[in-house]
C-alpha positions in Angstrom: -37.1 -2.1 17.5 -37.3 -1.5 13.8 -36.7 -4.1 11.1 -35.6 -2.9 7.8 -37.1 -4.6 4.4 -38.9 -7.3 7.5 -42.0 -7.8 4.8 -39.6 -9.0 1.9 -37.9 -11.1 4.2 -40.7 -12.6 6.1 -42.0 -13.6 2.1 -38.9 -15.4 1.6 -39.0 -16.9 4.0 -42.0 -18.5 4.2 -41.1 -19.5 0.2 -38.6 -21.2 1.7 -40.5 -22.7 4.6 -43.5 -24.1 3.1 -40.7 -27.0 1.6 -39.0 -27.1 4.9 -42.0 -27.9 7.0 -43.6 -30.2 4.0 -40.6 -32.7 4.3 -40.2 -33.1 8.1 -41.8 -36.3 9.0 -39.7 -37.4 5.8 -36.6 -36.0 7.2 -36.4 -37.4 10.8 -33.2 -38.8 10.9 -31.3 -36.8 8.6 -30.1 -33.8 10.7 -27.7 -32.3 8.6 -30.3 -30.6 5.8 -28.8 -27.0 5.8 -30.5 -25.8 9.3 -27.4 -24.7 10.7 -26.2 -25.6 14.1 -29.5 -25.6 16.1 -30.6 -28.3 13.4 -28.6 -31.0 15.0 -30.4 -31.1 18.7 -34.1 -29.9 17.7 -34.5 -31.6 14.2 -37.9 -33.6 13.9 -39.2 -31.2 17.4 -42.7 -30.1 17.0 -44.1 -26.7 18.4 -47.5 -26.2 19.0 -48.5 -22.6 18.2 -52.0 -21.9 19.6 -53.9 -18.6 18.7 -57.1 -17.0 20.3 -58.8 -15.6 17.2 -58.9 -14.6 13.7 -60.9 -11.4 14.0 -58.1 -9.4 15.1 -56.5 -8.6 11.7 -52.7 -8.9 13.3 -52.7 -12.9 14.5 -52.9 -14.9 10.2 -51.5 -11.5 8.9 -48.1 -11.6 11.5 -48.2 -13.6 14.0 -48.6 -16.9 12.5 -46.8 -16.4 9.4 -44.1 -14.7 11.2 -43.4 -17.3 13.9 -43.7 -20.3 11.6 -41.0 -18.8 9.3 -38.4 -17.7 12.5 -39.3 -21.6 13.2 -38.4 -22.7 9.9 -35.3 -20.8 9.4 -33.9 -21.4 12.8 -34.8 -25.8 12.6 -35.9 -26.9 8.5 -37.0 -30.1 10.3 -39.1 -28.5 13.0 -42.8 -28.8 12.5 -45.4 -25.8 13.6 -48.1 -27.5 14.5 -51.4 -24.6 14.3 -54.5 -24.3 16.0 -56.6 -21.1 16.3 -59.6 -21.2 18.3 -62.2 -18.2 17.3 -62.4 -16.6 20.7 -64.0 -19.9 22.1 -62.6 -20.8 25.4 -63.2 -24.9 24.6 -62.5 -25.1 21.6 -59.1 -24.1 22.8 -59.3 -26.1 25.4 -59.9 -28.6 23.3 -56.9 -27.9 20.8 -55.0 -28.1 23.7 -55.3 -31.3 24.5 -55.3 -32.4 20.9 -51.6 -30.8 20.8 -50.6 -32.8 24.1 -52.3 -36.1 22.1 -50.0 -34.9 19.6 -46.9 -35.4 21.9 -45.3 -31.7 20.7 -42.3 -30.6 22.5 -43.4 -27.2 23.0 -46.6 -25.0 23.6 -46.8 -21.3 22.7 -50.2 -20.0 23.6 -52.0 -17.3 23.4 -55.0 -17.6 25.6 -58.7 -16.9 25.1 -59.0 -16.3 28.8 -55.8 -15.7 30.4 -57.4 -16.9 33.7 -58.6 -20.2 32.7 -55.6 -21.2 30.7 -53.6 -22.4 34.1 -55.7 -25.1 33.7 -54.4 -25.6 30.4 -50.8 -25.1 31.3 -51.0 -27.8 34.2 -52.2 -30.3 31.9 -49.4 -29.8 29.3 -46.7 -29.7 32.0 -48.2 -32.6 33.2 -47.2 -34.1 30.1 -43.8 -32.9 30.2 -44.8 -30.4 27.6 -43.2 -26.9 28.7 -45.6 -23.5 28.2 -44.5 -20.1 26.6 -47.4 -17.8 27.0 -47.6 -15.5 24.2 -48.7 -11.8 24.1 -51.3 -12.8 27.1 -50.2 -13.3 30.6 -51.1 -17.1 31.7 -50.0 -17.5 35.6 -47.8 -20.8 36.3 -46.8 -20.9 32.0 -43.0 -21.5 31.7 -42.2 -18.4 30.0 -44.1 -15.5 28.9 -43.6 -12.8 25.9 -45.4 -9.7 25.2 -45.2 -6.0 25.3 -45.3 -3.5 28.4 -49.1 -3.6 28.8 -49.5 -1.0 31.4 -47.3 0.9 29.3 -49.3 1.0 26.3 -52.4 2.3 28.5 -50.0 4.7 29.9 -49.4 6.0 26.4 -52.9 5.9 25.1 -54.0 7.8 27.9 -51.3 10.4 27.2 -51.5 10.5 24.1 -55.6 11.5 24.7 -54.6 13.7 27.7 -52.2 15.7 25.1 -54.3 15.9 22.3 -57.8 17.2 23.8 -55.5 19.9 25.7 -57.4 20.7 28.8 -60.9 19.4 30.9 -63.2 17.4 28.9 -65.6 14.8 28.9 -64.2 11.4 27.4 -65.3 7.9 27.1 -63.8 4.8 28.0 -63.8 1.7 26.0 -61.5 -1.5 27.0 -61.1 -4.5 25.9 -62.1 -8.1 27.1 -63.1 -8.7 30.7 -61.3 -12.3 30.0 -58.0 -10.8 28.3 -55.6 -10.3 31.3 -54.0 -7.7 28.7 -57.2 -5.7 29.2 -56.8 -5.2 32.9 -53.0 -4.1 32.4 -54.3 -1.8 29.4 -56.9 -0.1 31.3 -54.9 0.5 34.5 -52.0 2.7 32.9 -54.6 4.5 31.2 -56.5 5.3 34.1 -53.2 6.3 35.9 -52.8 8.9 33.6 -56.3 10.1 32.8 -57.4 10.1 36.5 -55.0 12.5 37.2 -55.3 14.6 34.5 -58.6 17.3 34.1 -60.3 14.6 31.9 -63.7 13.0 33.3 -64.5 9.7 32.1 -68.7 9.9 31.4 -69.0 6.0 30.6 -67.0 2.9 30.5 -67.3 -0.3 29.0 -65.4 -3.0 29.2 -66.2 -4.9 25.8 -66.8 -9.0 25.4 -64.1 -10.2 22.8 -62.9 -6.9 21.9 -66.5 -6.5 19.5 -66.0 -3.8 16.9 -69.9 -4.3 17.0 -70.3 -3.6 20.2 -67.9 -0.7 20.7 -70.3 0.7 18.1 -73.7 0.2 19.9 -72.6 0.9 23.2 -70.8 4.4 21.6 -74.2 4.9 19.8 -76.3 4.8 23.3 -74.5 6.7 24.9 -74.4 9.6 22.6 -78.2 9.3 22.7 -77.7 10.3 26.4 -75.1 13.3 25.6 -74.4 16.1 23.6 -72.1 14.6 21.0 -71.0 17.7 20.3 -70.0 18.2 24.1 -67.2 14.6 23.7 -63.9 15.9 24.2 -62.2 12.3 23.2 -62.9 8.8 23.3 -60.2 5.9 25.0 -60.9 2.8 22.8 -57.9 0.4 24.0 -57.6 -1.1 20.2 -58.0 -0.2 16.8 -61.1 -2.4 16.3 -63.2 -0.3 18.6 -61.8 2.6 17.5 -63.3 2.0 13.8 -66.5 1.1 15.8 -66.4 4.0 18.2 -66.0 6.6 14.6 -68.5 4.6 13.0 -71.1 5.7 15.7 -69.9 9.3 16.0 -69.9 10.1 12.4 -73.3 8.3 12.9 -74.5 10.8 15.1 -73.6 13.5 12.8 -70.2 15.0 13.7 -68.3 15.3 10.4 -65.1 13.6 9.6 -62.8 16.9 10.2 -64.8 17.4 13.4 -64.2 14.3 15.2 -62.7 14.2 18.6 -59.4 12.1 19.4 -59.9 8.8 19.7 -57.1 5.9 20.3 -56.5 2.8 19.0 -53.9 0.1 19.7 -52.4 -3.0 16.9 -51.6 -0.5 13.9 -54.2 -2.4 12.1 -54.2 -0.9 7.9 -57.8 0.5 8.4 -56.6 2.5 11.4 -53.3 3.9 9.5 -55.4 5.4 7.3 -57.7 6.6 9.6 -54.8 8.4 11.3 -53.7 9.5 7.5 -57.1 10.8 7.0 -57.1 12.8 10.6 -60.2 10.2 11.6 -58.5 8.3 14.5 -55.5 10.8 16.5 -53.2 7.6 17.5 -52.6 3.7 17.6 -50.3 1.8 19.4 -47.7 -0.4 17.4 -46.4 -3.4 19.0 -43.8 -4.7 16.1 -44.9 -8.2 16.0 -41.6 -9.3 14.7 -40.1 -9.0 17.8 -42.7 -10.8 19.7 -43.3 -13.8 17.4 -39.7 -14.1 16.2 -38.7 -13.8 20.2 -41.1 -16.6 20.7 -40.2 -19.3 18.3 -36.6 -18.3 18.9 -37.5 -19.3 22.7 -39.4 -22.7 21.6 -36.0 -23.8 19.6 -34.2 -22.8 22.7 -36.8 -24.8 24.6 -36.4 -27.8 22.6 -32.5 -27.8 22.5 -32.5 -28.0 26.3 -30.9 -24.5 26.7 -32.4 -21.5 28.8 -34.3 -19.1 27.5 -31.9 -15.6 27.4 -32.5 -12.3 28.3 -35.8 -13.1 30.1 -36.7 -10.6 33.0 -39.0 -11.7 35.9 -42.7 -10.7 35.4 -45.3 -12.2 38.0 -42.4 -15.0 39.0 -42.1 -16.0 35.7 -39.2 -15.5 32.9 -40.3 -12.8 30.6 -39.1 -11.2 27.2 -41.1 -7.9 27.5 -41.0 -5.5 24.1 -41.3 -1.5 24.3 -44.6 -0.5 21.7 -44.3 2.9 20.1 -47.2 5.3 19.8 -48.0 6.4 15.9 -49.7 9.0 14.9 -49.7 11.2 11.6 -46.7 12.8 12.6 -44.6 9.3 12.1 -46.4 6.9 10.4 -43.3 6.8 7.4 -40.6 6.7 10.7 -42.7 3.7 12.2 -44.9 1.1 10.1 -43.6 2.3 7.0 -40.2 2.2 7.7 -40.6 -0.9 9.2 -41.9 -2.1 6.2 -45.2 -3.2 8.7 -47.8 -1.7 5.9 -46.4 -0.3 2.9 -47.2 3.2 1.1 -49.3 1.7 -1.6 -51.1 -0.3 0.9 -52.1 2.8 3.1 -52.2 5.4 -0.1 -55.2 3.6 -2.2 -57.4 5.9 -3.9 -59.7 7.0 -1.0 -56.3 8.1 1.2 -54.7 9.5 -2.3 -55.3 13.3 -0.8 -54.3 12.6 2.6 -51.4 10.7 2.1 -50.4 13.5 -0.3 -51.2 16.0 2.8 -49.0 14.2 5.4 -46.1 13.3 3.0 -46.2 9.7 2.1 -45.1 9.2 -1.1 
């Protein structure tokens, strides 16, 4: 799962790419451009990559820049062509069609609503377009790549279970209603926390993952309970998490005094959090894998060859990705030492003491 020096490569890379992709309408009929063997049957192919959102700090950080350099590296004359839609359900509707306008030979989307994009994957294969659906589960798509969902709910709510020790009170926040990663997240937490001593005094399942919201609704409903009296809180991503500490240190519990609370994407604000002993745990889901899985797919895709090591998930061919909990224990064994975030990026002057504390150097 790790991937030594990945952040100077993925630079590189993308040194290199931003020629590559410049020069392929320029390019279409010369195959043999120092792309290596896959060059030959997908030169001039263009792959549509289609994003939900921007708020999530992982999808223009990773994702994107990721996936467009495994692209270029793999096909010089292969074209990434990017849309991301905001969290707006027709404008990606909308980008969708634009890509099929576009005749591209292969669509990797991530949906806004997992639901409603069938509809989106019909129309492509109508046009002979084939669909990997990436991260989020899209019923009828082609192929499908992400992590073990239910697992990473399953180790969130462990990870809670373990750390508040015995029965407490806790509070549930998941994610999108929409997000069919939502539903998988919050059923392996509750597998675990239901049968543990826990109770679960209020749970929200949060519109568009809203840092905002986490925040209010956390707020309300410590005007209705002891705050003192919250064992833990189960936020399914790091966003909410930051909202979630935002309203308990709000309501007066110091920083030191904070209850666990989990988080999910390794996003840089919750690292430190965990440095600092704010936040007890995120989920890291090495994006490496996932995007460089997925354009390595689309080249396959577009070459006319199958798509290997796939595994069946819902009837359709999968490549599903372990994520590894992190928490102060192992932050240099896991982002670090994947090069995900970076000791001077963690360690700025606010996280000096703590990243002194917990041995990052």
């Amino acid at each position: 799962m790790h991937q030594p020096n990945r952040r100077a490569a993925v630079f590189a890379v993308l040194a290199l790419a931003a020629g590559a992709l410049a020069a392929c309408g320029a390019n279409e009929d010369d195959n043999d451009n120092g792309g290596g063997s896959d060059e030959t049957a997908s030169g001039g192919a263009s792959i549509a990559l289609l994003l939900p959102e921007a708020a999530t700090a992982r999808y223009e950080a990773f994702d994107r820049p990721l996936f467009e350099a495994k692209v270029a590296e793999l096909c010089a004359d292969c074209e990434v062509v990017y849309f991301n839609a905001d969290q707006d359900e027709a404008q990606q509707a909308e980008q969708v069609d634009s890509a099929i306008s576009q005749n591209v030979d292969v669509m990797v989307l991530d949906p806004v609503n997992g639901v409603a994009a069938a509809s989106l994957v019909a129309d492509a294969q109508a046009a002979d377009i084939p669909v990997i659906a990436y991260d989020r589960f899209i019923e009828g798509a082609d192929y499908y790549t992400s992590f073990d969902n239910e697992r990473v709910g399953e180790l969130q709510g462990q990870a809670l279970v373990d750390a508040v020790g015995a029965a407490g009170d806790i509070l549930m926040l998941n994610g999108s209603p929409d997000d069919p990663n939502a539903a998988q997240f919050k059923s392996g937490a509750h597998s675990i926390i239901d049968a543990s001593d826990l109770t679960v005094v209020g749970e929200y399942d949060n519109p568009d993952w809203s840092p905002d919201n986490a925040q209010s609704w956390t707020t309300d409903q410590l005007n209705t309970i002891d705050p003192a009296s919250l064992a833990g809180v189960y936020a399914a991503n790091d966003g909410q998490a930051g909202g979630v500490i935002a309203a308990l240190t709000g309501a007066g519990i110091a920083a030191d005094a904070l209850p666990p609370v989990t988080g999910q994407d390794a996003e840089l604000a919750a690292i430190q959090r965990i440095v600092a002993g704010e936040q007890y745990m995120t989920v890291y889901k090495p994006i490496p894998v996932e995007a460089e899985g997925a354009a390595e797919a689309a080249i396959s895709i577009v070459n006319g060859e199958e798509v290997a090591d796939t595994v069946d998930f819902q009837g359709v061919p999968s490549l599903i990705h372990d994520p590894i909990v992190v928490t102060a224990d192992n932050v240099a064994d896991t982002v670090v030492a994947d090069e995900f975030w970076s000791v001077d990026e963690i360690c700025t002057a606010d996280y000096a003491d703590a990243c002194a504390a917990a041995g990052l150097s």
